[in-house]
N, C-alpha and C positions, 0 to 999 in steps of 0.2 A: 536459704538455698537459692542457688543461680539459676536458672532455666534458659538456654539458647536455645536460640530463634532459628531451625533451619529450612529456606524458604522450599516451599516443595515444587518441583519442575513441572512445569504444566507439558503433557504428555501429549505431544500433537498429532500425531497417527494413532487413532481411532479411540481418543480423549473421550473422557467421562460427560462432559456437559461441553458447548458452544464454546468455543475462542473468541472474544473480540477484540477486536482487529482495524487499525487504521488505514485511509490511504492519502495522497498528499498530491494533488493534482498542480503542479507548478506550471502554470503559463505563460508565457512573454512572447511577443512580439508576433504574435499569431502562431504558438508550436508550443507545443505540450511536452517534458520532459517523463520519458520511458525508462525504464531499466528492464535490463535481462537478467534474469531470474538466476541465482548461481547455486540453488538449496531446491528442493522439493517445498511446498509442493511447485506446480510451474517453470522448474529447474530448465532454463534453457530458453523459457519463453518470456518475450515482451508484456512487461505488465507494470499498474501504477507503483511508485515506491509507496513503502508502509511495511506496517507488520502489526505486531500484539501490545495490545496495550500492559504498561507494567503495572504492577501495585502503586496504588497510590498516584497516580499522573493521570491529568484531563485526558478527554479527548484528544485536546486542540494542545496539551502538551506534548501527547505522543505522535502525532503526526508531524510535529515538531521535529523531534528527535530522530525519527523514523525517516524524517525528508534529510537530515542532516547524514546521518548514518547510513544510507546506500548512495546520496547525491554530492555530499561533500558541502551543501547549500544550508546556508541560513535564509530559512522560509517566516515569511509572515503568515497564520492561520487564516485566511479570510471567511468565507462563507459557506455550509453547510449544504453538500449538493445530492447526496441521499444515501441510505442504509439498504444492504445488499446482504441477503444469503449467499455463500459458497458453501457449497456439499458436494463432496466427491466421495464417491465408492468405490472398493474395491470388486475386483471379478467377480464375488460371493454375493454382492448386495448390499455388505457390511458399512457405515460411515468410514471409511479411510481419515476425512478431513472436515470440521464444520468452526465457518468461521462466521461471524455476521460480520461486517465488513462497512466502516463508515468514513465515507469520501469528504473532503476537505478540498474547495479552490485554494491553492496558496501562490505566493506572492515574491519573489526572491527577493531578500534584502541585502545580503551581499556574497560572494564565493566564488569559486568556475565550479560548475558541473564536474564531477570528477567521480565515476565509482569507487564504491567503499561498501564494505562489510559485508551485507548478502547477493549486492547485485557485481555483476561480472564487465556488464558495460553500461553507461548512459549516454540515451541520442535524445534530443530533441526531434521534433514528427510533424510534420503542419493537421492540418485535418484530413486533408484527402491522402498521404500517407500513412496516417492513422487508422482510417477506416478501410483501408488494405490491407493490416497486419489480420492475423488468426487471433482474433481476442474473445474472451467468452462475450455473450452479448450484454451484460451486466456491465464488463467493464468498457466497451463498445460505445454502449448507452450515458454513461460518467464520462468520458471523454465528449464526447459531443454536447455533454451538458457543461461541462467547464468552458469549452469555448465559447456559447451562448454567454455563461454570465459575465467571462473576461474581455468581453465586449458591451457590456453593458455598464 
């Protein structure tokens, strides 16, 4: 007897356990690359590209995939710049959204920046336009540390 495999949709407004979740911090030439958010959660707002990791892919493959899939970029994984809770709730108090969230310096290898899939636009930011946007301080904090390491 046959038995298919059907994969079960991980339910992301107010999910059973933690989503984890990539992000792909792409630097060059002193400017961080941004996308605007075209989905919930974020829908509208500047934030790093990424998303949820799939079955069976690294980290540093999904962050891969994830920089390629909203930036149009083939990214190099580089260095490991830290792990972040997001928890949002709804009116109630309830968990709306819980993601733990792991940032990645990356590296462009070749492409134009061009949005795709979830994000609506992508700009490049230097640093002090960066820390002008409305960003949660988490991801505030990841920006500013990217800079530091892609200068070092």
């Amino acid at each position: 007897m046959l038995l298919s495999v059907v994969p079960n949709p991980v339910n992301r407004e107010y999910p059973e356990s933690p989503i984890v979740g990539v992000g792909a911090l792409i630097v060059e030439d002193g400017r961080v690359l941004l996308v605007k958010r075209g989905h919930p959660p974020l829908k509208g707002e500047w934030s790093v590209p990424g998303g949820a990791v799939e079955i069976g892919e690294t980290l540093r493959e999904a962050a891969a995939r994830e920089a390629c899939e909203e930036t149009s970029l083939t990214v190099q994984v580089m260095d490991l710049l830290g792990v972040y809770d997001r928890v949002l709730r709804d009116p109630e108090g309830r968990t709306l959204y819980h993601y733990v969230l792991i940032d990645f310096l990356c590296q462009r290898v070749q492409g134009e920046a061009l949005a795709a899939g979830d994000a609506e636009q992508v700009r490049w930011y230097t640093p002090e336009e960066a820390a002008n946007l409305p960003l949660a301080e988490d991801t505030a904090e990841v920006i500013r540390l990217a800079f530091v390491k892609a200068r070092s």
